[in-house]
C-alpha positions as CSV (number, residue, x, y, z in Angstrom):
1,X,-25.4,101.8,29.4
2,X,-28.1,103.6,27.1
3,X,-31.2,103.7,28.5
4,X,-33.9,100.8,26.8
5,X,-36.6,102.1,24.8
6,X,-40.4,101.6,26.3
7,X,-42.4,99.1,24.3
8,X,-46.1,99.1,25.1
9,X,-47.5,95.2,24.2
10,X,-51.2,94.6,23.8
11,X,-52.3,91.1,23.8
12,X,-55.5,90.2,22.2
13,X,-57.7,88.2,24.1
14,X,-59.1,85.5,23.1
15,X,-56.0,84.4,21.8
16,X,-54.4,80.9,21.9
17,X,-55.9,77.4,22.8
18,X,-59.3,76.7,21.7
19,X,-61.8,73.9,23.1
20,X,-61.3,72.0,20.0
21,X,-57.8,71.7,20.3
22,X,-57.7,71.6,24.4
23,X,-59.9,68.3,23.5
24,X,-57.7,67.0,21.4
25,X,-54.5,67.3,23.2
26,X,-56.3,66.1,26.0
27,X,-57.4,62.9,24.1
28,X,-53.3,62.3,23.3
29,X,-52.4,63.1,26.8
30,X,-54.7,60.6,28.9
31,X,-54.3,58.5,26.1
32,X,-50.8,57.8,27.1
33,X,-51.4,57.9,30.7
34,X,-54.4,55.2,30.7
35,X,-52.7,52.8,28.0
36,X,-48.6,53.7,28.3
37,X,-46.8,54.3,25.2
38,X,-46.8,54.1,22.3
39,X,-50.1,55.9,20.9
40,X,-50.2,56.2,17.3
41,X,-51.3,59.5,16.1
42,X,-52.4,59.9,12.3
43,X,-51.8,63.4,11.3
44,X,-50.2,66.2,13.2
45,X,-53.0,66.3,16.2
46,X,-53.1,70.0,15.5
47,X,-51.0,72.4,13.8
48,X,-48.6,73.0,15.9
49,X,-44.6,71.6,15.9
50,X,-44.5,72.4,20.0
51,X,-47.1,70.9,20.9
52,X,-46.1,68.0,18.5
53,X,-42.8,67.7,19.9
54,X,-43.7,67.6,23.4
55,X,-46.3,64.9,23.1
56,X,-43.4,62.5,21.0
57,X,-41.5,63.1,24.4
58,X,-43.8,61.6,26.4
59,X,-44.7,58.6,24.0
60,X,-47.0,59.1,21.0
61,X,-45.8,58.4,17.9
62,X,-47.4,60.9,14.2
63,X,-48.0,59.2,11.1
64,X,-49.6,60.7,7.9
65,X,-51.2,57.2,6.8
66,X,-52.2,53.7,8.8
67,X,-50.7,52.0,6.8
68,X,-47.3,53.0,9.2
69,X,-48.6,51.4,11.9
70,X,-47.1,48.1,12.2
71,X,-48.3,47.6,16.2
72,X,-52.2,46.5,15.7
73,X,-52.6,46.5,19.6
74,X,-52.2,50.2,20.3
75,X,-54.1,53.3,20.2
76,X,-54.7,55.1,17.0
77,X,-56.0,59.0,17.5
78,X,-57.1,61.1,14.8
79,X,-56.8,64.6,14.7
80,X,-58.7,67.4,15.2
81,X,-59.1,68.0,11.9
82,X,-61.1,65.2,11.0
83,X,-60.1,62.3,8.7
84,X,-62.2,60.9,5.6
85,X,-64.7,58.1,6.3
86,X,-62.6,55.8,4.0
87,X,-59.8,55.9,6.9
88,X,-62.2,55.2,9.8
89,X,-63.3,52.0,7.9
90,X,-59.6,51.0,7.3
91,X,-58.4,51.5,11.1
92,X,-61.6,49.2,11.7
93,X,-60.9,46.4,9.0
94,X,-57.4,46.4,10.7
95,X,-59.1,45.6,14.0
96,X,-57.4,48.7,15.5
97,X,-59.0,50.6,18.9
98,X,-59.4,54.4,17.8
99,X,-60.4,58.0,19.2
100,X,-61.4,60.4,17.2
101,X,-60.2,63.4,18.5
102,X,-62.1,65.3,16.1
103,X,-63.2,69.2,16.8
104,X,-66.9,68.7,17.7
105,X,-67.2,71.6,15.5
106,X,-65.8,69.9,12.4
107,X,-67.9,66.7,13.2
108,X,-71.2,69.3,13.1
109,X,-69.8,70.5,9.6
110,X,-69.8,66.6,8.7
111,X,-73.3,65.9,9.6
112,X,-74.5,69.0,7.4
113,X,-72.9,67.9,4.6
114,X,-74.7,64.1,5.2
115,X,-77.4,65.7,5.6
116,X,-77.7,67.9,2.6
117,X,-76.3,64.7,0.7
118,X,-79.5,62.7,1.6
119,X,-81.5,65.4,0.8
120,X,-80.4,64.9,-2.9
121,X,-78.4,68.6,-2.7
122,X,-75.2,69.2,-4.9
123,X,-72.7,70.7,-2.1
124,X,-70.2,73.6,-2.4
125,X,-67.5,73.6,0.1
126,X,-65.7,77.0,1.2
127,X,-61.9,75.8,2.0
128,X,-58.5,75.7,1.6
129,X,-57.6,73.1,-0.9
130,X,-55.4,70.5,0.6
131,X,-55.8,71.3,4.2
132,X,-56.5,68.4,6.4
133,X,-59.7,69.6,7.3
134,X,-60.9,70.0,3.7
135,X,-59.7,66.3,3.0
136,X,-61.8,65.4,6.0
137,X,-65.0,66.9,5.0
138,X,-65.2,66.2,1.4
139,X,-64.5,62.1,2.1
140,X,-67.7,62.3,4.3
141,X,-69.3,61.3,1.1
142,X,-68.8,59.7,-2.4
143,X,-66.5,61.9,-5.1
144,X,-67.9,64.5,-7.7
145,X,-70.8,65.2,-4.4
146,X,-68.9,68.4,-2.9
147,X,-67.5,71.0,-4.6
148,X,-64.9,73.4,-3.6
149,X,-64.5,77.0,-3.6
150,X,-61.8,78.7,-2.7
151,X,-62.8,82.5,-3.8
152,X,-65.3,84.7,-5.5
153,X,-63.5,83.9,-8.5
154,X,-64.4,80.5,-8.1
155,X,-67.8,81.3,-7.7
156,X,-68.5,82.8,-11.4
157,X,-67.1,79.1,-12.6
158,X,-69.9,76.9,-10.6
159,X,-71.9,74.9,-13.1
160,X,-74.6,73.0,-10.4
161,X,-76.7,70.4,-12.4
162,X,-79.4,71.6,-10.6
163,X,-79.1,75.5,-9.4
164,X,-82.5,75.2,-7.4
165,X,-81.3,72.2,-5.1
166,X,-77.5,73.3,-4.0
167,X,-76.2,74.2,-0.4
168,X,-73.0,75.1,1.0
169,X,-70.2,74.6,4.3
170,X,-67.7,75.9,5.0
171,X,-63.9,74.9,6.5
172,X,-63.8,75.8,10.2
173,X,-60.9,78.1,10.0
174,X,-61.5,80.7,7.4
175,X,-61.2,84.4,7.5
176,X,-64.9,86.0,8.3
177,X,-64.6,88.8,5.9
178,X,-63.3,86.4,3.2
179,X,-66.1,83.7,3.7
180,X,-68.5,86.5,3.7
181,X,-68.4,87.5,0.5
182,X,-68.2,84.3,-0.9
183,X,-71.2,83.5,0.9
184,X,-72.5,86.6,-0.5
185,X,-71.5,86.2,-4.0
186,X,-73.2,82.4,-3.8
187,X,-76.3,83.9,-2.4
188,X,-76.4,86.4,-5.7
189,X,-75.7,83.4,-8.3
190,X,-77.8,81.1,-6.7
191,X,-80.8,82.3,-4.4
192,X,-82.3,79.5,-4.0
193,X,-79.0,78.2,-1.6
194,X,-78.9,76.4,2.0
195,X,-76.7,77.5,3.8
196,X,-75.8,76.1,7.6
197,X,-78.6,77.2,10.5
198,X,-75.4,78.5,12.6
199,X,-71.8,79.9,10.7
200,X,-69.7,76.9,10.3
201,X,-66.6,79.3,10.7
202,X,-65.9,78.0,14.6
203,X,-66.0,80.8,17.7
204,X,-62.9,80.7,18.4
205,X,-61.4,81.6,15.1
206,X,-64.4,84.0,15.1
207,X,-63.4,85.7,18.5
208,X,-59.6,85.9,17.6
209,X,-60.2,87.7,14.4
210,X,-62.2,89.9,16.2
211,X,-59.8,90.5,18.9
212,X,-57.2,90.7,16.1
213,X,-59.3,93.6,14.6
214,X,-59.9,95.8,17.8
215,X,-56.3,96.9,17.5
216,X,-54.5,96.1,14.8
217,X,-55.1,99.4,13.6
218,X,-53.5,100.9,16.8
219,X,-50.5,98.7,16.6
220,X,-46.9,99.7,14.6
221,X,-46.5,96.1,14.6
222,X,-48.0,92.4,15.6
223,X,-46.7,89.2,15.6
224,X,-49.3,85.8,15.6
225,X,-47.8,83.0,16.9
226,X,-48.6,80.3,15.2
227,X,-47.5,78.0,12.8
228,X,-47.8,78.2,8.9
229,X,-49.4,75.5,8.0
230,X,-52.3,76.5,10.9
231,X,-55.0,78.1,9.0
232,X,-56.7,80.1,11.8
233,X,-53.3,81.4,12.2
234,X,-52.3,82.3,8.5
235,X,-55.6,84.2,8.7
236,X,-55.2,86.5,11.6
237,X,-52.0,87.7,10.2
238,X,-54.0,88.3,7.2
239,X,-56.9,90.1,9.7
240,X,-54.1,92.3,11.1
241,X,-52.8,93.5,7.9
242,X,-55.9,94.3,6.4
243,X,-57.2,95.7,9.6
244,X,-54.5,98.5,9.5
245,X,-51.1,97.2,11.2
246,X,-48.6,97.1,7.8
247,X,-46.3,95.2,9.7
248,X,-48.1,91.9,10.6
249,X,-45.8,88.5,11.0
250,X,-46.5,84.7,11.7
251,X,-43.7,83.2,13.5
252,X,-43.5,79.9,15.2
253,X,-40.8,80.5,17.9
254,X,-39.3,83.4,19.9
255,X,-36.2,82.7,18.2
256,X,-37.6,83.7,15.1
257,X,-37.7,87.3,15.7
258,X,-35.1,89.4,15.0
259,X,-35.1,92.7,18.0
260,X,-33.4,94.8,15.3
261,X,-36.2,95.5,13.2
262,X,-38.7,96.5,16.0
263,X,-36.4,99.1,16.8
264,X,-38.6,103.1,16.6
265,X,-41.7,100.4,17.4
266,X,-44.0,102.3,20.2
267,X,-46.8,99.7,20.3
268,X,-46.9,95.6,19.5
269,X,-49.5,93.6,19.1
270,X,-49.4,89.8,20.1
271,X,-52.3,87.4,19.5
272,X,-52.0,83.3,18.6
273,X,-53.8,81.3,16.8
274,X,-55.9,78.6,18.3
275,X,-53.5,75.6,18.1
276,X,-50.5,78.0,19.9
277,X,-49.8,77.3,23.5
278,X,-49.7,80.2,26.1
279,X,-45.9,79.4,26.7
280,X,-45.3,80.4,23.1
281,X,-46.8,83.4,23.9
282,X,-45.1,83.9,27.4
283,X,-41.8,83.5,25.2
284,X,-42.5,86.2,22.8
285,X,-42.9,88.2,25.7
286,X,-39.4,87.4,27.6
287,X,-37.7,87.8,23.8
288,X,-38.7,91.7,23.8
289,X,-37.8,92.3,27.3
290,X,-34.3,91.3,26.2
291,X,-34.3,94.8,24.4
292,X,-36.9,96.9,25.7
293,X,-39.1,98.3,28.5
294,X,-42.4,96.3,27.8
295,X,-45.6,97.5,29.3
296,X,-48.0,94.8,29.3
297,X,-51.8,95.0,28.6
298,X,-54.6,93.1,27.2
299,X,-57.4,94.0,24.5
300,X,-60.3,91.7,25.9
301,X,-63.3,91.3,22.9
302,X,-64.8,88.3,24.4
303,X,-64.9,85.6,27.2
304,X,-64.7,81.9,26.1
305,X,-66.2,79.0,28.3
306,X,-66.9,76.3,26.3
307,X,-65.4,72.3,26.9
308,X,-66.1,69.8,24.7
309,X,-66.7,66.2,26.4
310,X,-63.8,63.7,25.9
311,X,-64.8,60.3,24.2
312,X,-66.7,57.9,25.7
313,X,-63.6,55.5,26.4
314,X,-61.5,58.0,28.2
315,X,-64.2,59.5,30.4
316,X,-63.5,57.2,33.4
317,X,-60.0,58.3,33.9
318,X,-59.7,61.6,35.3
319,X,-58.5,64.4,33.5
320,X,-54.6,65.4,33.5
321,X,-53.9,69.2,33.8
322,X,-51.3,68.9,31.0
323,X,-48.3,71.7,31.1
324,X,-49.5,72.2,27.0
325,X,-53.1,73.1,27.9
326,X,-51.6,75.8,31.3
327,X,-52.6,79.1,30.1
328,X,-51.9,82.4,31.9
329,X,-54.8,84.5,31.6
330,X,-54.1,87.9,30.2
């Protein structure tokens, strides 16, 4: 039997879960447990098909629109990603009981943009056209009041009615480097812009790109974990490649990867984006060993600490440690 090669894994750290999504699976979880099943979920409740998949197991039930709910004396949770103001007022014509499992962070990003809005300001949005998110955020107000950019390019296209009275936001999940020079090349067309007090770019995809950055360039090879339709994750595979690793993948499941083209790799870097569970992570890990001598170690760039309070309605039941929110520190 030929001896394995040595595989030395870094993980990046932070990496995985954020508050905002902790919350929000949270929400689902005691959800279930205080009411039974079903709970009605509008929207994926983050990005990710695991954590989807287990929380169908234990009862809730994901719709894109209310207007599949036929039950109008169950739950109804929106995501983290926020949900236009127009749906809020039809889950409440319908009588229904919601939670808004909203990312705190998002909901900040949605005052600003009322705010601004009141103060007679023209808006420009940084974000992903189509993303949930973005949906969320522009239906805070009436059409034609935000405007979204997606690039520089964008930029030079901007016709303001009034260039002296214009501020932007920006979608929680960018890339940094991106949104900075958008930010930068608004500030040079525009200098009489608001922008936010604090980025609106959230900490947590803040600290993973970071992480991401402190070795990609040391790395043959990293894999995100994450799913594709996760912003936060699509850009740290984006942050990996530009950081220096030239072979940077998304994948979803361990099963994805195929061991043969890792073969003459001395170094991998793992990192997951903020709606990944650690067990996804803890797979990729056993899925390598199959083939090689892995070395573990972790790349720490920052410590995260932060909770976000659960809604009112849910605070008097305690807490459940759900198995999706277990995460093994590294």
């Amino acid at each position: 039997m030929s001896e394995r090669a040595e595989l030395n894994v870094v993980l990046c750290a932070p990496r995985g879960f954020c508050a905002g999504v902790d919350r929000a699976i949270q929400i689902v979880e005691i959800a279930l447990e205080k009411f039974g099943a079903p709970v009605y979920v509008r929207h994926e409740i983050v990005h990710n098909r695991y954590v989807v998949t287990s929380l169908e197991e234990k009862g809730a039930v994901f719709v894109e629109e209310l207007d599949e709910i036929e039950e109008d004396d169950r739950p109804v949770i929106f995501s983290a990603h926020g949900v236009p103001k127009e749906v809020k007022s039809d889950a409440a014509s319908r009588n229904f009981f919601y939670l808004d499992a909203t990312c705190p962070l998002v909901s900040k990003v949605h005052k600003e943009a009322e705010i601004h809005f009141r103060r007679g300001r023209e808006i420009i949005l940084i974000g992903h056209r189509g993303h949930p998110e973005v949906i969320g955020t522009m239906g805070q107000l009436p059409e034609g009041a935000v405007t979204l950019v997606e690039t520089v390019r964008d930029v030079a296209g901007l016709a303001p009615r009034d260039p002296e009275n214009i501020a932007w936001i920006s979608q929680t999940t960018l890339s940094v480097d991106d949104t900075r020079d958008i930010v930068a090349a608004l500030n040079e067309r525009f200098p009489a812009i608001v922008g936010p007090h604090k980025d609106d770019i959230c900490y947590a995809t803040t600290n993973r790109q970071e992480a991401v950055k402190a070795v990609a360039a040391g790395c043959d090879a990293m894999i995100i974990v994450g799913a594709p339709n996760s912003s936060n994750s699509q850009r740290l595979r984006e942050v990996a490649l530009r950081a220096g690793c030239r072979n940077a993948k998304l994948i979803q499941r361990a099963a994805e990867i195929d061991l043969t083209q890792y073969a003459g790799v001395k170094t991998l870097g793992i990192s997951a984006g903020a709606s990944a569970p650690e067990a996804l992570v803890e797979e990729v890990l056993d899925r390598f060993a199959e083939a090689f001598d892995i070395k573990v170690t972790t790349s720490r760039t920052a410590d995260e600490n932060i909770e976000f309070a659960l809604p009112r309605a849910l605070r008097d039941t305690k807490p459940v440690e759900p198995s999706l929110t277990e995460s093994v520190s590294g």
